[in-house]
C-alpha positions as CSV (number, residue, x, y, z in Angstrom):
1,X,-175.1,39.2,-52.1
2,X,-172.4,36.7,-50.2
3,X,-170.0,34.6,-51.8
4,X,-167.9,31.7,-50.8
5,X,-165.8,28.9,-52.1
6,X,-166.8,30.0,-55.7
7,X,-170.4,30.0,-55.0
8,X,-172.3,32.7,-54.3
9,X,-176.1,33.4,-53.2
10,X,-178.5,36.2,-54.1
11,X,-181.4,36.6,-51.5
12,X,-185.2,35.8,-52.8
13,X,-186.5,39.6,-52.9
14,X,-183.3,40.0,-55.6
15,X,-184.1,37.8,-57.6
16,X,-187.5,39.3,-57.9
17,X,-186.5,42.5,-58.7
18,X,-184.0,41.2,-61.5
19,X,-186.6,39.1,-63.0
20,X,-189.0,42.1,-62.8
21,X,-186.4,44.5,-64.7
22,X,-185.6,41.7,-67.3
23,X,-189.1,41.7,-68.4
24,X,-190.4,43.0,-71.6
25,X,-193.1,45.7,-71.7
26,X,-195.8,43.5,-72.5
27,X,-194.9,40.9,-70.4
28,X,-198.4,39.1,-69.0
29,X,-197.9,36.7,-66.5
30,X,-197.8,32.5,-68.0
31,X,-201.1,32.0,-66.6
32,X,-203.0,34.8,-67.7
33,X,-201.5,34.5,-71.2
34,X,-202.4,30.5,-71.6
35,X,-205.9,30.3,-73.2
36,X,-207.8,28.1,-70.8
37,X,-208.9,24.4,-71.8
38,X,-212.3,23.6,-73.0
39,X,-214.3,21.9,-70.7
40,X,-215.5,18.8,-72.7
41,X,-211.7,18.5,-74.0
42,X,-209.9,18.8,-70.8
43,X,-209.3,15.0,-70.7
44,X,-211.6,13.7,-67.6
45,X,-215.5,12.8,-67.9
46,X,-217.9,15.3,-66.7
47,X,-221.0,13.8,-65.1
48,X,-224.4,15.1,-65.6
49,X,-224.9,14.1,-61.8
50,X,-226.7,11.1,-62.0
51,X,-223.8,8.4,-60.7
52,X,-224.9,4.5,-59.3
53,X,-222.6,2.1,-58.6
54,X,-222.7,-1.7,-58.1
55,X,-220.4,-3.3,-55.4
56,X,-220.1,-7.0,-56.9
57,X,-218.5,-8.6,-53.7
58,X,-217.3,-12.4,-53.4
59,X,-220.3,-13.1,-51.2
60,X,-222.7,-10.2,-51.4
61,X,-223.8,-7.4,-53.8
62,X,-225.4,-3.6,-53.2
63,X,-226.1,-0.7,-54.9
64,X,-225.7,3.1,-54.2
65,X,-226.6,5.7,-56.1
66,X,-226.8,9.9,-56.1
67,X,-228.7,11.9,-58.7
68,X,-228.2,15.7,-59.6
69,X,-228.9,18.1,-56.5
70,X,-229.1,15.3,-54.0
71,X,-226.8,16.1,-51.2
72,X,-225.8,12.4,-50.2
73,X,-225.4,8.9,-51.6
74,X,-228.1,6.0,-51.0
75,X,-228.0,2.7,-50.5
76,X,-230.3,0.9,-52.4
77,X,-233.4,-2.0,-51.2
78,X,-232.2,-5.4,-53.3
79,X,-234.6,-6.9,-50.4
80,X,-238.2,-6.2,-49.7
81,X,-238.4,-8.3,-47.2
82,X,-236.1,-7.8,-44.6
83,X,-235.4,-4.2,-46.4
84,X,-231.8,-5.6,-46.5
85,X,-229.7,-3.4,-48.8
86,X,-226.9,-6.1,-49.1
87,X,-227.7,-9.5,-50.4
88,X,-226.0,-12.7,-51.1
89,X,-224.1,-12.8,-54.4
90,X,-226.7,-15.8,-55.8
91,X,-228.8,-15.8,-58.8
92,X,-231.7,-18.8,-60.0
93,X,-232.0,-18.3,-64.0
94,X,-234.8,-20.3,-65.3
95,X,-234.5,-21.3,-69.0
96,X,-237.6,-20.5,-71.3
97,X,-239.4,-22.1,-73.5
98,X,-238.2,-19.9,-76.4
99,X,-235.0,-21.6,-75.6
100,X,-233.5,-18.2,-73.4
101,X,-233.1,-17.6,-70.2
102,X,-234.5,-14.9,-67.8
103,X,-233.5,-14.1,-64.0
104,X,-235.6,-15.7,-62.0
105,X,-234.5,-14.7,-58.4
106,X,-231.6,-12.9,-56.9
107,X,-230.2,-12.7,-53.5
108,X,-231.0,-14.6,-50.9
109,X,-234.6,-15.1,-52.3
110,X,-232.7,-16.5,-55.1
111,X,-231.0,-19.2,-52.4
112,X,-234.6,-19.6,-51.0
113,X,-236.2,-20.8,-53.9
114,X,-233.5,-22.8,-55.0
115,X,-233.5,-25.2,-51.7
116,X,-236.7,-25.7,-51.5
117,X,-237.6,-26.1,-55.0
118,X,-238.3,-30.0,-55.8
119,X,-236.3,-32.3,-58.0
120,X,-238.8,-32.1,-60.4
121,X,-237.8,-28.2,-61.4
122,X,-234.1,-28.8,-61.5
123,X,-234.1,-29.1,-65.2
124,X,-235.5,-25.6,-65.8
125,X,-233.7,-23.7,-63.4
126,X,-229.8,-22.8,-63.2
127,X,-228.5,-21.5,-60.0
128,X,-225.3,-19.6,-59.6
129,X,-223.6,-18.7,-56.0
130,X,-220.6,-16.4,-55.3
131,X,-219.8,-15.8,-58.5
132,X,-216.5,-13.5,-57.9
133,X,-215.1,-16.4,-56.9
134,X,-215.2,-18.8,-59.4
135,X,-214.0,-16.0,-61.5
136,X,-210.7,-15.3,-59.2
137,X,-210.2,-19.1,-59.1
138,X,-209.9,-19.4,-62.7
139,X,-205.8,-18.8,-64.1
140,X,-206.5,-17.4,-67.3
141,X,-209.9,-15.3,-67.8
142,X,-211.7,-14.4,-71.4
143,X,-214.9,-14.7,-73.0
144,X,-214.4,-18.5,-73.0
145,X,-214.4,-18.8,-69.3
146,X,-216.7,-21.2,-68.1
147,X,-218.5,-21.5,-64.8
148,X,-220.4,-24.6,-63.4
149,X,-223.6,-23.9,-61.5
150,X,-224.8,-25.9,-58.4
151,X,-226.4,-28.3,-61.1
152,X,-223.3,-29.3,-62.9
153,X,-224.3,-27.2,-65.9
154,X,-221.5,-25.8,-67.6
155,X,-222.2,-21.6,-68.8
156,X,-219.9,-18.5,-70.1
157,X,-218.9,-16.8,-67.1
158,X,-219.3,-13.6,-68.7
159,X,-223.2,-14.3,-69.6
160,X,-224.1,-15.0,-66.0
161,X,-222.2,-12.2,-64.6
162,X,-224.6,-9.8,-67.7
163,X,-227.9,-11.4,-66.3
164,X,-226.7,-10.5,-62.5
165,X,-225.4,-7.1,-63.9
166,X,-228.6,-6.4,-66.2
167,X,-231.0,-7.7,-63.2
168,X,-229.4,-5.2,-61.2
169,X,-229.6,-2.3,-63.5
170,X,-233.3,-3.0,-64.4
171,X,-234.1,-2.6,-60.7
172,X,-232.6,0.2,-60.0
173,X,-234.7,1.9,-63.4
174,X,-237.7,0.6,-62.5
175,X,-237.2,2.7,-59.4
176,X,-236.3,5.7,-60.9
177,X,-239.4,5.2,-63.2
178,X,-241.9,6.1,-61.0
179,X,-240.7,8.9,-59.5
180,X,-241.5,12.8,-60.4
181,X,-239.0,12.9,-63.1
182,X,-238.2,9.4,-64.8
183,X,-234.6,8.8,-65.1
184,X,-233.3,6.0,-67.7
185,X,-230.5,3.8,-67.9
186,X,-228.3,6.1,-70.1
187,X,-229.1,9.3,-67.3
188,X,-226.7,7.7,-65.0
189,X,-222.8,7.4,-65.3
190,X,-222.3,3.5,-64.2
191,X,-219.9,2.4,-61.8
192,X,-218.8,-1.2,-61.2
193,X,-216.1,-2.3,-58.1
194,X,-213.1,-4.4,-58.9
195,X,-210.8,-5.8,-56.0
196,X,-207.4,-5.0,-56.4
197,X,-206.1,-8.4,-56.6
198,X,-208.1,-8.6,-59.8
199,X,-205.5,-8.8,-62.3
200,X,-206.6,-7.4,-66.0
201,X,-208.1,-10.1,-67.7
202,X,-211.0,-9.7,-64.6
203,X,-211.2,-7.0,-65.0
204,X,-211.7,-6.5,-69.3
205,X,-214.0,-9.5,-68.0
206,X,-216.4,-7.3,-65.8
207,X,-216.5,-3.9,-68.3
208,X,-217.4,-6.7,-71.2
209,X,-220.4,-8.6,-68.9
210,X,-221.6,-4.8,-68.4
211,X,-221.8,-3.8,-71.8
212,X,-223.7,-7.5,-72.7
């Protein structure tokens, strides 16, 4: 032990041994005492394994996803025909006859058909381009938000965005569908980017469009 200027200093190994001879007889150690916390109440999700992911860029969307035992993440086909696993952020809606509308196209087949298609089909088609950034354009963003497509027509933001989102889904199920052991939409823990200049009205946007 040294002391100076009304301060003294008691080396690390002393302190040890004075702690030790403080203790009670039954001391157990903090860590060994604490009852451990449940796994399903330990305040994070626990995935079954099955995780896929949508990137929704400004310009361009993908897919990944990684099920139980796999050992790496895949990229997922949007495009059969140049097996391009990134495609342009573009969707054709065609309205129905019952008065709804279905997805027609997406990605850059979507911008094929829509520039060739002739006046004529116009008036029962929608198309919608870059979506993200209409949204990020917009100052105030809710359920109300509109978005005009390259028609002029006026639609809830939040719709389109659930027919891209839904379209996107269905794909990826349909794939899983076919293989050895089916896997369904509720299988997979679902995981949706958001920019960080996304304030969080865009955000509550996105998670509502999802659950549409």
């Amino acid at each position: 032990m040294a002391a100076s200027a009304g301060y003294f200093a008691i080396g690390f190994r002393s302190i040890q041994v004075i702690q030790v001879r403080l203790r009670k007889a039954d001391y157990k150690p903090p860590l060994d005492r604490a009852s451990k916390i449940p796994r399903q109440n330990a305040g994070y999700r626990v995935t079954d394994g099955n995780i896929a992911a949508v990137d929704f860029g400004t310009t361009s969307v993908s897919i990944a996803f990684i099920t139980k035992g796999d050992e790496k993440v895949t990229t997922f086909t949007l495009d059969r025909e140049d097996q391009s696993t990134r495609v342009p952020n573009a969707v054709l809606l065609k309205k129905e006859d019952n008065g709804k509308m279905k997805v027609e196209a997406f990605g850059s087949i979507a911008r094929k058909k829509f520039t060739s298609m002739r006046s004529s089909e116009h008036h029962t088609h929608v198309y919608f381009e870059r979506i993200k950034m209409l949204m990020r354009r917009e100052k105030a963003v809710d359920r109300d938000t509109a978005v005009e497509s390259f028609s002029g027509e006026k639609y809830y933001l939040v719709e389109v965005i659930a027919f891209i989102l839904k379209y996107l889904r269905d794909l990826l199920i349909d794939h899983f569908s076919c293989t050895v052991k089916p896997l369904k939409t509720t299988d997979f823990d679902w995981v949706i980017t958001v920019p960080a200049i996304w304030d969080a009205r865009g955000k509550r946007m996105m998670r509502e469009a999802a659950y549409m």
